[in-house]
PDB file of N, CA, C and O in Angstrom:
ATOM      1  N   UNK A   1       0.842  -1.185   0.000  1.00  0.00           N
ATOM      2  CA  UNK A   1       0.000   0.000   0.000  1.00  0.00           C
ATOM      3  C   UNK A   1       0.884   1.244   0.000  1.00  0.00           C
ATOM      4  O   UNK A   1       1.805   1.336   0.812  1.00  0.00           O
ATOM      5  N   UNK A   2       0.615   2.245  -0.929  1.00  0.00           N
ATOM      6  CA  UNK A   2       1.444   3.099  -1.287  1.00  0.00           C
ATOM      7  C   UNK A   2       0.573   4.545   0.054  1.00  0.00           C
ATOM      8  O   UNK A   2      -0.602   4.857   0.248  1.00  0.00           O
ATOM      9  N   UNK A   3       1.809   5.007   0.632  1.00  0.00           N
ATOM     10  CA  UNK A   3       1.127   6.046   1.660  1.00  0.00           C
ATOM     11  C   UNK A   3       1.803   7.189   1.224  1.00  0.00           C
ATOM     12  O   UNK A   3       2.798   7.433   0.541  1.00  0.00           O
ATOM     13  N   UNK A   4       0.587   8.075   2.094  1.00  0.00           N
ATOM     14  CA  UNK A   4       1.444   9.522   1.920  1.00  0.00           C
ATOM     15  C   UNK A   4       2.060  10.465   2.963  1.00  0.00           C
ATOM     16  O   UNK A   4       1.305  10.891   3.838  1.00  0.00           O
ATOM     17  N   UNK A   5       3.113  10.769   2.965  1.00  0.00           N
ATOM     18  CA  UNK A   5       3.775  11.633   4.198  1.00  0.00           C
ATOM     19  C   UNK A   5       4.465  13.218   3.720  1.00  0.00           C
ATOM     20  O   UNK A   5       5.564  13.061   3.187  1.00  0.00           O
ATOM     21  N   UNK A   6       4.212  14.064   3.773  1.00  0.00           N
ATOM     22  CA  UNK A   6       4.824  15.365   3.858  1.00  0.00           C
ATOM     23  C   UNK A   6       5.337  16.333   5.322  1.00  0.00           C
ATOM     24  O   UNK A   6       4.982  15.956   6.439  1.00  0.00           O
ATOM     25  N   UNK A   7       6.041  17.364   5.171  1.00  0.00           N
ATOM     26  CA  UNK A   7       6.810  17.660   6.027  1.00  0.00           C
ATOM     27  C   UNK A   7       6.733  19.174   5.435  1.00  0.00           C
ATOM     28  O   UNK A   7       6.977  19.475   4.266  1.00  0.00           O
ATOM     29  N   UNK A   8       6.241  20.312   6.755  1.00  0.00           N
ATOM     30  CA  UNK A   8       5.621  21.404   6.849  1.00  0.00           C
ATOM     31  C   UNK A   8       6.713  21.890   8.077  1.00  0.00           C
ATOM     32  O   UNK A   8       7.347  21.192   8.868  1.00  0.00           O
ATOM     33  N   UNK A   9       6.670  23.349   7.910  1.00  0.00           N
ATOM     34  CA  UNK A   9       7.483  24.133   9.010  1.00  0.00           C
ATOM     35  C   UNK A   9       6.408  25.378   9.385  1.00  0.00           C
ATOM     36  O   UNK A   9       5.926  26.089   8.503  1.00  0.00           O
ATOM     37  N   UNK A  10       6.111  25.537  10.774  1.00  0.00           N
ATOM     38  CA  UNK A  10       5.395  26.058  11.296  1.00  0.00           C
ATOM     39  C   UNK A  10       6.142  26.710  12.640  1.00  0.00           C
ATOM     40  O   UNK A  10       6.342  26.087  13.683  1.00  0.00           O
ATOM     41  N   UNK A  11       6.528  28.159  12.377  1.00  0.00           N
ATOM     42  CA  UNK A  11       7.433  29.283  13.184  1.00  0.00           C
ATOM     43  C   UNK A  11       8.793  28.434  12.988  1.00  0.00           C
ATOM     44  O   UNK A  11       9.197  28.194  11.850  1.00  0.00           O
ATOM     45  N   UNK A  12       9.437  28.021  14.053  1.00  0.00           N
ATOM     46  CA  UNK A  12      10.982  27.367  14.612  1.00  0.00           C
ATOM     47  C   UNK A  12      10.339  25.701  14.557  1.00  0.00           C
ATOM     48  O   UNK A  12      11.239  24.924  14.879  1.00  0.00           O
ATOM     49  N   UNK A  13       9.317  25.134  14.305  1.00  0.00           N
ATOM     50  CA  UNK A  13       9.342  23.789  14.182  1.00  0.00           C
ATOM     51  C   UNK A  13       8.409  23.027  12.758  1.00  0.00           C
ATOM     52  O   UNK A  13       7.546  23.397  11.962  1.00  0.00           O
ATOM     53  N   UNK A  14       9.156  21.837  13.027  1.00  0.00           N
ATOM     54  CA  UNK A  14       9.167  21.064  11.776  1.00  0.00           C
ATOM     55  C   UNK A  14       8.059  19.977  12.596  1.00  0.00           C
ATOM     56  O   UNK A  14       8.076  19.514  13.736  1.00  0.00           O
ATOM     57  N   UNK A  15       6.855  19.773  11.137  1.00  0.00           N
ATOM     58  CA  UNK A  15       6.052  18.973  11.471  1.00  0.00           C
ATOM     59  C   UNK A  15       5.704  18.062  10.431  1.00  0.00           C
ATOM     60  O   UNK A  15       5.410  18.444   9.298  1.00  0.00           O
ATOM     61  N   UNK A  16       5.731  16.704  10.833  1.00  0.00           N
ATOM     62  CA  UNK A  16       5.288  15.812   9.848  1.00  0.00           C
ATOM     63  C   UNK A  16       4.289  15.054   9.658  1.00  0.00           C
ATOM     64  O   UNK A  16       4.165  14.130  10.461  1.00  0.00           O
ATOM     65  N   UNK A  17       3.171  15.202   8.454  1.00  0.00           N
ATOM     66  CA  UNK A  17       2.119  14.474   8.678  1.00  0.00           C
ATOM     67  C   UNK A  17       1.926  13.406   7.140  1.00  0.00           C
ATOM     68  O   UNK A  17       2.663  13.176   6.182  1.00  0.00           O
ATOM     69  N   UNK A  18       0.380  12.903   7.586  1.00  0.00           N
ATOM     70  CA  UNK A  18       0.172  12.009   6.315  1.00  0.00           C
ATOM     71  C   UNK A  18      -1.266  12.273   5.628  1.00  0.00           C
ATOM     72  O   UNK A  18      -1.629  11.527   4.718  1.00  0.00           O
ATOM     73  N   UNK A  19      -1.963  13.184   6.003  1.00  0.00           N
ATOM     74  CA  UNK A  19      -3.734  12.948   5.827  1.00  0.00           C
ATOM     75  C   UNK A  19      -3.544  13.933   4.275  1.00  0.00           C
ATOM     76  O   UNK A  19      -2.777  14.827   3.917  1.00  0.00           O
ATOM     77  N   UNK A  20      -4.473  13.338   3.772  1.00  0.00           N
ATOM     78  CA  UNK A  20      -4.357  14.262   2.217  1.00  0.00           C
ATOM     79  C   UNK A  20      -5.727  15.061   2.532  1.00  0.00           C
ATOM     80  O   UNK A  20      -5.706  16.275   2.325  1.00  0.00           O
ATOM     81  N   UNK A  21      -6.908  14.476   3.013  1.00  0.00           N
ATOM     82  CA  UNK A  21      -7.948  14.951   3.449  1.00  0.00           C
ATOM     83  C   UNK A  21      -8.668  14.516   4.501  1.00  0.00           C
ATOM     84  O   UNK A  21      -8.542  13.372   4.940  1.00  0.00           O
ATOM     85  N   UNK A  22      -9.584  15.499   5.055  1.00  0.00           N
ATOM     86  CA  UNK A  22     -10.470  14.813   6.604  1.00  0.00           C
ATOM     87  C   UNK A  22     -11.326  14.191   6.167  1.00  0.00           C
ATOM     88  O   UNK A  22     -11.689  13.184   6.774  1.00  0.00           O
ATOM     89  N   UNK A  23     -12.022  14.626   4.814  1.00  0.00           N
ATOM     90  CA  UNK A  23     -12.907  13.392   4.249  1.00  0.00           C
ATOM     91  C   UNK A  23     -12.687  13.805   2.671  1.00  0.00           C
ATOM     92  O   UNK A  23     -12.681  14.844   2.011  1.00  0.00           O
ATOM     93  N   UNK A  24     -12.468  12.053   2.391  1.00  0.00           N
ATOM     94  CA  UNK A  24     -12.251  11.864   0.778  1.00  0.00           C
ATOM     95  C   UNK A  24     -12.775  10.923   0.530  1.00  0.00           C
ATOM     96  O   UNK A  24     -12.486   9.928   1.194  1.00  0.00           O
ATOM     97  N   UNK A  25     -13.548  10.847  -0.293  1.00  0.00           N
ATOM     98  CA  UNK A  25     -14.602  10.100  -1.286  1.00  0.00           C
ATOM     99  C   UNK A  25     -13.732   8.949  -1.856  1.00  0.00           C
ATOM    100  O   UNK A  25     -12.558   9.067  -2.209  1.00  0.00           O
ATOM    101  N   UNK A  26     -14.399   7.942  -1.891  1.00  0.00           N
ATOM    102  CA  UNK A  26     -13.815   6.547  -2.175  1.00  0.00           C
ATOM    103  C   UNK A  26     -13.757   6.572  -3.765  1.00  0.00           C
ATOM    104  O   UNK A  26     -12.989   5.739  -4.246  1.00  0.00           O
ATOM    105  N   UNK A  27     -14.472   7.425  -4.704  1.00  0.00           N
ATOM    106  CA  UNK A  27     -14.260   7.135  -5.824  1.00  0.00           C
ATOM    107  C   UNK A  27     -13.341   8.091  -6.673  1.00  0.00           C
ATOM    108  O   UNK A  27     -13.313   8.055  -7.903  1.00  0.00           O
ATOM    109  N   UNK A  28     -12.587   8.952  -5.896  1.00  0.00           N
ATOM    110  CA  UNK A  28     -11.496   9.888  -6.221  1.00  0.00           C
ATOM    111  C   UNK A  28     -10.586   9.583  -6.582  1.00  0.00           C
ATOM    112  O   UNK A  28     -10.334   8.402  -6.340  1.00  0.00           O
ATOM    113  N   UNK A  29      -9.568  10.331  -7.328  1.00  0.00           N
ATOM    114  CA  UNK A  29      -8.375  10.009  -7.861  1.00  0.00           C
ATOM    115  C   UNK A  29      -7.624   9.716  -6.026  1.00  0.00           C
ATOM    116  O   UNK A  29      -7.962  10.232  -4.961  1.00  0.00           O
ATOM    117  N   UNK A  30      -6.338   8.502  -6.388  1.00  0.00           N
ATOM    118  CA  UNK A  30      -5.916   7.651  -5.197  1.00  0.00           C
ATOM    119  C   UNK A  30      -5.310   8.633  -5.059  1.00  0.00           C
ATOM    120  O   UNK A  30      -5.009   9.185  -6.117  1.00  0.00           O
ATOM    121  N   UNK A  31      -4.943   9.171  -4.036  1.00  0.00           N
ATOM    122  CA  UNK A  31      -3.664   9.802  -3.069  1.00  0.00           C
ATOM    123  C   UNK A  31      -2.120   9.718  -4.019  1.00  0.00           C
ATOM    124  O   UNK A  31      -1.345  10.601  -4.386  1.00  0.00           O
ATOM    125  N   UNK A  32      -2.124   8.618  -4.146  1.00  0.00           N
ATOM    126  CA  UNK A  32      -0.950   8.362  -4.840  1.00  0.00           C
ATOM    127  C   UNK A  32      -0.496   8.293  -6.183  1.00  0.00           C
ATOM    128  O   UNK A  32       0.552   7.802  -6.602  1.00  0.00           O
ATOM    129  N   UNK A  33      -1.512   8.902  -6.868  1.00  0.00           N
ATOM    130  CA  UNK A  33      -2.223   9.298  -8.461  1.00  0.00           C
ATOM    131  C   UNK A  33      -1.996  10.804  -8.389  1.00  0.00           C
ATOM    132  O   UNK A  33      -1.944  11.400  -9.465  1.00  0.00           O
ATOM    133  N   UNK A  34      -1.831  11.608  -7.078  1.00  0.00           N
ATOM    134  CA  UNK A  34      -2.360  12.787  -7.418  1.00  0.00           C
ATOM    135  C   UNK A  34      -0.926  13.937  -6.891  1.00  0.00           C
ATOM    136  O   UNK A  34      -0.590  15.070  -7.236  1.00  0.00           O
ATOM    137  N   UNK A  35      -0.435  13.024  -6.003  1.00  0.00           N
ATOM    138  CA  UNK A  35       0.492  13.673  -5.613  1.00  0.00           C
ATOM    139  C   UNK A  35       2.111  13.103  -5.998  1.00  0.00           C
ATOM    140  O   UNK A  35       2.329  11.957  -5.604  1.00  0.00           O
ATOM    141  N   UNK A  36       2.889  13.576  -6.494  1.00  0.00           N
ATOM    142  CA  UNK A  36       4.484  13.354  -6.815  1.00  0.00           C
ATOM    143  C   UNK A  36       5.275  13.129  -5.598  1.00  0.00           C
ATOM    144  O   UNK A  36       5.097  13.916  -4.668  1.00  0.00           O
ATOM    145  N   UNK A  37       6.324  11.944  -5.432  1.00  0.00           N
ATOM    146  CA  UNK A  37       7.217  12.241  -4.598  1.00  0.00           C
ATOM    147  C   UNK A  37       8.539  13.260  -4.627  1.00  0.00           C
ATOM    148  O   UNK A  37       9.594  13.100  -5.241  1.00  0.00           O
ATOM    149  N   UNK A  38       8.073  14.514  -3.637  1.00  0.00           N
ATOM    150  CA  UNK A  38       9.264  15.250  -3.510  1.00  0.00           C
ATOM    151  C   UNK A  38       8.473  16.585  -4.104  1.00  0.00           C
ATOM    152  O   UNK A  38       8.836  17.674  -3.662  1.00  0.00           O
ATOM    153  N   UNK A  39       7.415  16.545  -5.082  1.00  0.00           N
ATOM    154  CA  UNK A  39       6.674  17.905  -5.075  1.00  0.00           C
ATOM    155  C   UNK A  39       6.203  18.543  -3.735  1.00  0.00           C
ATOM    156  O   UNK A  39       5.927  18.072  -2.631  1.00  0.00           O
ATOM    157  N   UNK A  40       6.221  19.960  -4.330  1.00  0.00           N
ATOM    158  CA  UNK A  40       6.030  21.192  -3.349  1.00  0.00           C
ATOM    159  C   UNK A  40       4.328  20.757  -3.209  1.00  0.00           C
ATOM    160  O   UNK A  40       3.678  20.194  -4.090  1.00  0.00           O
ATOM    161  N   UNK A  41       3.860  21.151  -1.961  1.00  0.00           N
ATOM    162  CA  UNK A  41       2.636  21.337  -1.895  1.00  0.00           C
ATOM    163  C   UNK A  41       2.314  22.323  -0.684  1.00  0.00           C
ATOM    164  O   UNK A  41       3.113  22.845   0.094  1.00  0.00           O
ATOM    165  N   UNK A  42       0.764  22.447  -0.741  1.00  0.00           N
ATOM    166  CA  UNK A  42       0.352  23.563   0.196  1.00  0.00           C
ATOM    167  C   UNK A  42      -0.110  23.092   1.272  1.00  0.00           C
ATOM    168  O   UNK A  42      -1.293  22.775   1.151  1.00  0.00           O
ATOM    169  N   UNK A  43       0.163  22.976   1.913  1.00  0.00           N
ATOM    170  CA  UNK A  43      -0.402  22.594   3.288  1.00  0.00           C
ATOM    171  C   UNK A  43      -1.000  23.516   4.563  1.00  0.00           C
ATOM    172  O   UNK A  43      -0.507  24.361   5.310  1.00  0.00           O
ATOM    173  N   UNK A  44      -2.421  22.856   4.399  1.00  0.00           N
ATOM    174  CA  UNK A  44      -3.154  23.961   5.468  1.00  0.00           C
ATOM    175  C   UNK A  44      -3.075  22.635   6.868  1.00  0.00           C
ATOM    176  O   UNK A  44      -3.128  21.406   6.925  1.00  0.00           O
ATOM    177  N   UNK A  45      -2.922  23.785   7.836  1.00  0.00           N
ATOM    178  CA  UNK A  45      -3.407  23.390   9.287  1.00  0.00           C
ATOM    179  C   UNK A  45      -3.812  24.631   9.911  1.00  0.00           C
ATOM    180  O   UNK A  45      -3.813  25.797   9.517  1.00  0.00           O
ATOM    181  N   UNK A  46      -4.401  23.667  11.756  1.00  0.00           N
ATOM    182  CA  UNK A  46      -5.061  24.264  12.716  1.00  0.00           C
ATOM    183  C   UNK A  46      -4.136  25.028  13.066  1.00  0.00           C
ATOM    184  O   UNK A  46      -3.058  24.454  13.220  1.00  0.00           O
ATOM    185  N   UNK A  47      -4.150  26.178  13.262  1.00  0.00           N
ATOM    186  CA  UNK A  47      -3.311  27.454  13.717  1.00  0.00           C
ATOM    187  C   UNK A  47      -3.418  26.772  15.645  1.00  0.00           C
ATOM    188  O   UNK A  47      -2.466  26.968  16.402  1.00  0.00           O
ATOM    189  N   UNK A  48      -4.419  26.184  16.019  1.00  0.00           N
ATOM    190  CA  UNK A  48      -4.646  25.712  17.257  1.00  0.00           C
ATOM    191  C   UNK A  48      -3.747  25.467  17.227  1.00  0.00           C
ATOM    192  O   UNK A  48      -2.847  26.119  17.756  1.00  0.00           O
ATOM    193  N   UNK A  49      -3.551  24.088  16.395  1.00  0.00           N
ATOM    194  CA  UNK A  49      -2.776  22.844  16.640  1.00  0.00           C
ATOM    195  C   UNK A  49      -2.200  22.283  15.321  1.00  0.00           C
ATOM    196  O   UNK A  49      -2.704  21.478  14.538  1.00  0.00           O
ATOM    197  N   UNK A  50      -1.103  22.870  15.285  1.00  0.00           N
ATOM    198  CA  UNK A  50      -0.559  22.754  13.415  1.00  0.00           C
ATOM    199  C   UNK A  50       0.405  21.551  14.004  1.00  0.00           C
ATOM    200  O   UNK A  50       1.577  21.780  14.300  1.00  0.00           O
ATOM    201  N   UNK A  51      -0.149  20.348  14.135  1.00  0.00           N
ATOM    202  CA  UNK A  51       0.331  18.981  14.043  1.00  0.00           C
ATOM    203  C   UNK A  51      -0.792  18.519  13.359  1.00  0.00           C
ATOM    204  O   UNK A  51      -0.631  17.519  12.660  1.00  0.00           O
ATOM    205  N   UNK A  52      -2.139  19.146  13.421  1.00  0.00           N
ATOM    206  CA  UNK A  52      -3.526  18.851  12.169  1.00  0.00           C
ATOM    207  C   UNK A  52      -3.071  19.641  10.966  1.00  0.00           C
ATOM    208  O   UNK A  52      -2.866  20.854  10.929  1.00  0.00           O
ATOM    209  N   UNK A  53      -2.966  18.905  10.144  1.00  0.00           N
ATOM    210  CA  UNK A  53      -2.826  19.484   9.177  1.00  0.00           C
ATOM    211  C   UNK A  53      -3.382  18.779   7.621  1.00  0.00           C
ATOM    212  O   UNK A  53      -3.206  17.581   7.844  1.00  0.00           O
ATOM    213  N   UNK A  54      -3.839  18.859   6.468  1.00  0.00           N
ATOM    214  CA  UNK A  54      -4.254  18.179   5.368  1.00  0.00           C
ATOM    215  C   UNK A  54      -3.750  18.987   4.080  1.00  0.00           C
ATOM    216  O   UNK A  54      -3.249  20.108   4.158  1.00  0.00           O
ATOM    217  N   UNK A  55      -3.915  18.386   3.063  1.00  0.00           N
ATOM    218  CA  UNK A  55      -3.306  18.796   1.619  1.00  0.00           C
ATOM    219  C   UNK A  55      -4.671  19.233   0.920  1.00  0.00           C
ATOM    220  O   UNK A  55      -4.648  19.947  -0.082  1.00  0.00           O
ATOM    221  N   UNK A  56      -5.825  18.793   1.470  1.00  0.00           N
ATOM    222  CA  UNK A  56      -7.083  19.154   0.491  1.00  0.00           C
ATOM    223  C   UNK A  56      -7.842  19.615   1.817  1.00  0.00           C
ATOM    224  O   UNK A  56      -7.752  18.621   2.538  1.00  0.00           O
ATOM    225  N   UNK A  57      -8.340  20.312   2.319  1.00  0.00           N
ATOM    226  CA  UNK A  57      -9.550  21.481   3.233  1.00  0.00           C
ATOM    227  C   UNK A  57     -10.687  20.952   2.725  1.00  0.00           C
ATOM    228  O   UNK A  57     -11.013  20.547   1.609  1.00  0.00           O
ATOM    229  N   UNK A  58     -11.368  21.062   4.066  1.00  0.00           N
ATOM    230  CA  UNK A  58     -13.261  21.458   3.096  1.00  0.00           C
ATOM    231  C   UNK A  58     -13.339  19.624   2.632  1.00  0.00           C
ATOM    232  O   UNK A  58     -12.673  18.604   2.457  1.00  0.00           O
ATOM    233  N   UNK A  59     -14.522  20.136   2.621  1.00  0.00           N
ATOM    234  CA  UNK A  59     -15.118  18.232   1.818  1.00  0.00           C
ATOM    235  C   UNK A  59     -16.087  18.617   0.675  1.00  0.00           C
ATOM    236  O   UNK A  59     -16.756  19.622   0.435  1.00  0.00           O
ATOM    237  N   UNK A  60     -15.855  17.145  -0.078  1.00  0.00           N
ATOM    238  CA  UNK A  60     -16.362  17.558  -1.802  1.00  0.00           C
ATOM    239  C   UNK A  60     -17.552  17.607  -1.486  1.00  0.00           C
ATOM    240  O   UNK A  60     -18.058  16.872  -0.638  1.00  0.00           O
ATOM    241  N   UNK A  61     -18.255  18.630  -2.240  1.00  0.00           N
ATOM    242  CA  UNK A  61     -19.449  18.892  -2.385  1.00  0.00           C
ATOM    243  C   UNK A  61     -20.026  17.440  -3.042  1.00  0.00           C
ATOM    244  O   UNK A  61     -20.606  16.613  -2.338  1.00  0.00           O
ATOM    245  N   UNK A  62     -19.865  17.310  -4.011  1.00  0.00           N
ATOM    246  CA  UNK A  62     -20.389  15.888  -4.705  1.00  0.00           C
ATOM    247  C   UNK A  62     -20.364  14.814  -3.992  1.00  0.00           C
ATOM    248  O   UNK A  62     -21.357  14.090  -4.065  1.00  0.00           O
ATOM    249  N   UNK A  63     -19.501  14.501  -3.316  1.00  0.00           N
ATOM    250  CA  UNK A  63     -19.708  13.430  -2.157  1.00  0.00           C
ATOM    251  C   UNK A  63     -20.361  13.523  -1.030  1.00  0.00           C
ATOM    252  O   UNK A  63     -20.697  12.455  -0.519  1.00  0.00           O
ATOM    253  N   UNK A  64     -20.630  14.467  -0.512  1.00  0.00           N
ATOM    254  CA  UNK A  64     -22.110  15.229   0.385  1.00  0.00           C
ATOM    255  C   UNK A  64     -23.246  14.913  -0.039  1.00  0.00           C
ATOM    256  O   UNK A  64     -24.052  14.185   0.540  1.00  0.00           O
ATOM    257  N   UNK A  65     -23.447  15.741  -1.661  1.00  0.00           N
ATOM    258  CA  UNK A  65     -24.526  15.321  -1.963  1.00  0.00           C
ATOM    259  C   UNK A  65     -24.893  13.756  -2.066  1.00  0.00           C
ATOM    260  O   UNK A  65     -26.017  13.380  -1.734  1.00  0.00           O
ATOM    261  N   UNK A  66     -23.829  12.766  -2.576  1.00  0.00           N
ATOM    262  CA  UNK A  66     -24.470  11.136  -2.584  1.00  0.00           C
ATOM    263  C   UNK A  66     -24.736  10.674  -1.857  1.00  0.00           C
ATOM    264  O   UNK A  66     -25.704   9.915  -1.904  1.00  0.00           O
ATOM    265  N   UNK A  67     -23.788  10.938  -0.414  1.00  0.00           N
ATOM    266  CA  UNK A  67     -24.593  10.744   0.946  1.00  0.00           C
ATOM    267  C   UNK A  67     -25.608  10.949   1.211  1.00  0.00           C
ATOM    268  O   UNK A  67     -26.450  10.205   1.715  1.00  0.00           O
ATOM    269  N   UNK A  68     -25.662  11.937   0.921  1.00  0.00           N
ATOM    270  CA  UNK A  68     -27.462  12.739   1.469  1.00  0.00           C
ATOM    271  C   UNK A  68     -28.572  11.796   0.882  1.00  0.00           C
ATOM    272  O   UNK A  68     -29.244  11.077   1.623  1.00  0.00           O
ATOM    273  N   UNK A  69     -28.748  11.832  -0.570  1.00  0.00           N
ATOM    274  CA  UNK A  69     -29.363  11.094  -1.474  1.00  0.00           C
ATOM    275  C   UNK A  69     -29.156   9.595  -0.837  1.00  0.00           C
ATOM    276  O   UNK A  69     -30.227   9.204  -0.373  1.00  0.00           O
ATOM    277  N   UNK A  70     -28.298   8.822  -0.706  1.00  0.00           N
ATOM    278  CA  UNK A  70     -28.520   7.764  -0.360  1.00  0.00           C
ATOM    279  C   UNK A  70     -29.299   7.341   0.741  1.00  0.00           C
ATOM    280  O   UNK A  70     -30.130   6.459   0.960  1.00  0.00           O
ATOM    281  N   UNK A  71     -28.548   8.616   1.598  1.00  0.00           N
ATOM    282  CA  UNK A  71     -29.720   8.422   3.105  1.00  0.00           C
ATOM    283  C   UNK A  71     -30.944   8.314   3.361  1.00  0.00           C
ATOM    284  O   UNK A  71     -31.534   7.580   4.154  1.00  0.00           O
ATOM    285  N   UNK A  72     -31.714   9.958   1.845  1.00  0.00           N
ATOM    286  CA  UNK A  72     -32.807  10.371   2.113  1.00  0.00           C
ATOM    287  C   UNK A  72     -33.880   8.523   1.125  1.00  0.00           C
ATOM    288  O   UNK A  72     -34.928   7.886   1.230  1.00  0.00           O
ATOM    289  N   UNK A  73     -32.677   8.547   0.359  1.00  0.00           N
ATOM    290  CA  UNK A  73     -33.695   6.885  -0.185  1.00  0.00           C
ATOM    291  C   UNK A  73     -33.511   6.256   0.708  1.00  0.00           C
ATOM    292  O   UNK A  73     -34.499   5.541   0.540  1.00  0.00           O
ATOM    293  N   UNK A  74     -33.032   5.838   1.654  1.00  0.00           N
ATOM    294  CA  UNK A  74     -33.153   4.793   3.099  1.00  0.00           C
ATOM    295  C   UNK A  74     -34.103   4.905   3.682  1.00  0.00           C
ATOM    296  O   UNK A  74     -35.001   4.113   3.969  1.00  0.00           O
ATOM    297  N   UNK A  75     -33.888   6.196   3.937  1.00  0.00           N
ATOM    298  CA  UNK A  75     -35.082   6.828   5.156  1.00  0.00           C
ATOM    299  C   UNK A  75     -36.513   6.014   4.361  1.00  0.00           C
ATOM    300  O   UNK A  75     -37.086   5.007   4.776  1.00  0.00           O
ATOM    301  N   UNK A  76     -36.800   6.722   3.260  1.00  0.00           N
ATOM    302  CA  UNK A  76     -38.192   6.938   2.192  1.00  0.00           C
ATOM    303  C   UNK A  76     -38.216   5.153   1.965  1.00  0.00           C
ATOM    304  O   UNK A  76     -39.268   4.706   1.509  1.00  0.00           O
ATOM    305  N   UNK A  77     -37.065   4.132   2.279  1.00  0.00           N
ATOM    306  CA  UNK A  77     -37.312   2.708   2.038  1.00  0.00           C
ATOM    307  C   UNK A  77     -37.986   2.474   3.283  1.00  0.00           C
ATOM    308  O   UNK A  77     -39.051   1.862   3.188  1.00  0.00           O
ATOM    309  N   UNK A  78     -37.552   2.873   4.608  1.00  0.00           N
ATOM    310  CA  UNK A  78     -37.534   2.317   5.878  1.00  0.00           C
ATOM    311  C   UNK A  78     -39.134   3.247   6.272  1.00  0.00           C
ATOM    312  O   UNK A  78     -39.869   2.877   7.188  1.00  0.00           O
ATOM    313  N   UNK A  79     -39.364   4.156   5.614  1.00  0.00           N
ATOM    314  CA  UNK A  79     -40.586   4.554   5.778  1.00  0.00           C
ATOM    315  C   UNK A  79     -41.864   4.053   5.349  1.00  0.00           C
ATOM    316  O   UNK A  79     -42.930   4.143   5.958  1.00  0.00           O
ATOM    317  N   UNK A  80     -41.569   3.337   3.865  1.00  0.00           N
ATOM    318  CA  UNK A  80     -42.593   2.658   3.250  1.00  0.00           C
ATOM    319  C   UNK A  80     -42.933   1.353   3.664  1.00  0.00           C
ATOM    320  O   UNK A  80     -43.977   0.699   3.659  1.00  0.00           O
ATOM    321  N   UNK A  81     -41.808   1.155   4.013  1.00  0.00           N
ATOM    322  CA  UNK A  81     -41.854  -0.245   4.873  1.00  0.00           C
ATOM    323  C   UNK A  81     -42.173  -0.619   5.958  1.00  0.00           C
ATOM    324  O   UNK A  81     -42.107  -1.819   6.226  1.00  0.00           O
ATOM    325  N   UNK A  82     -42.656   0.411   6.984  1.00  0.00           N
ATOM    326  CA  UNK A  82     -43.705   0.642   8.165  1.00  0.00           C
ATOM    327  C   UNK A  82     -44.554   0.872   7.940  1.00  0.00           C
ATOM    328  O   UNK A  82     -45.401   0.415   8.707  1.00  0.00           O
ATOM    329  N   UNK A  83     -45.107   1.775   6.707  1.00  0.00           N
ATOM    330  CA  UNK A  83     -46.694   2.324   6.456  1.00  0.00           C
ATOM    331  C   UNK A  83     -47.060   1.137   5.913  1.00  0.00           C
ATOM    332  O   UNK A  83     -48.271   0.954   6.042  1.00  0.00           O
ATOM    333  N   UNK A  84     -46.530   0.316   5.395  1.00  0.00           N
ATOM    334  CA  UNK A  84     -47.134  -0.833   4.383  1.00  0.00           C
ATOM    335  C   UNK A  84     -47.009  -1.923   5.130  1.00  0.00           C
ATOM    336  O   UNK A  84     -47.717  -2.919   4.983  1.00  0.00           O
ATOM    337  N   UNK A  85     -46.148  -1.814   5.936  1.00  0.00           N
ATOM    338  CA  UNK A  85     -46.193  -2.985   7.132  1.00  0.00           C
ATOM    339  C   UNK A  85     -47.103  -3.295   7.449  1.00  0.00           C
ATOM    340  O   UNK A  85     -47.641  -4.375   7.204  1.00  0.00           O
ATOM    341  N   UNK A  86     -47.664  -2.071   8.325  1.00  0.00           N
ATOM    342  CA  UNK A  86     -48.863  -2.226   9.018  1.00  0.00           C
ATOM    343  C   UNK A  86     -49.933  -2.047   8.609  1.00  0.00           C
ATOM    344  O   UNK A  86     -50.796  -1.436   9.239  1.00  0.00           O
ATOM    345  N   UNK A  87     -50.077  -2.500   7.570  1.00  0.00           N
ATOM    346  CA  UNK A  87     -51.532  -2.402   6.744  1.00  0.00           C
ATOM    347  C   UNK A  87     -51.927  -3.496   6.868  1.00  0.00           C
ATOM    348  O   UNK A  87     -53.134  -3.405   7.091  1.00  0.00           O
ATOM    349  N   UNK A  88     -51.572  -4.687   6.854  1.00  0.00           N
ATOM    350  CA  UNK A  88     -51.430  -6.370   6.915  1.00  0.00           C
ATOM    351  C   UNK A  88     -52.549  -6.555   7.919  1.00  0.00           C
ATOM    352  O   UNK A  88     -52.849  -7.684   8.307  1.00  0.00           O
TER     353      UNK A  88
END
């Protein structure tokens, strides 16, 4: 399994992490498709706590929405399936 690790300087210290994102969609380009070993990148962190840190911020809109949609058809399955239950 191919991983990812980068290395960020924040004031007088050096910090090393691995997360590309806090949430990434399973059907995205792989981590290791997207990023080069030894390219520059931007790295945001918590000004709190800049040992949090990620390469992509924010979560995909498009993967929000399939969640949602999948849920709201669960719900609307698990709903029909009590009203019709109890009709019996």
């Amino acid at each position: 399994m191919k991983t990812l690790e980068y290395t960020y300087r924040v004031g007088q210290k050096t910090y090393m992490a691995s997360r590309a994102a806090f949430i990434r969609v399973p059907y995205s380009t792989p981590v290791y498709k997207t990023y080069r070993k030894g390219q520059k990148v931007k790295v945001r962190y918590d000004p709190r706590d800049p040992a949090r840190a990620v390469l992509e911020p924010g979560a995909p809109v498009l993967g929000i929405i399939a969640e949602f949609a999948v849920s709201a058809i669960l719900i609307l399955i698990g709903a029909a399936g009590l009203v019709f239950g109890f009709r019996k």
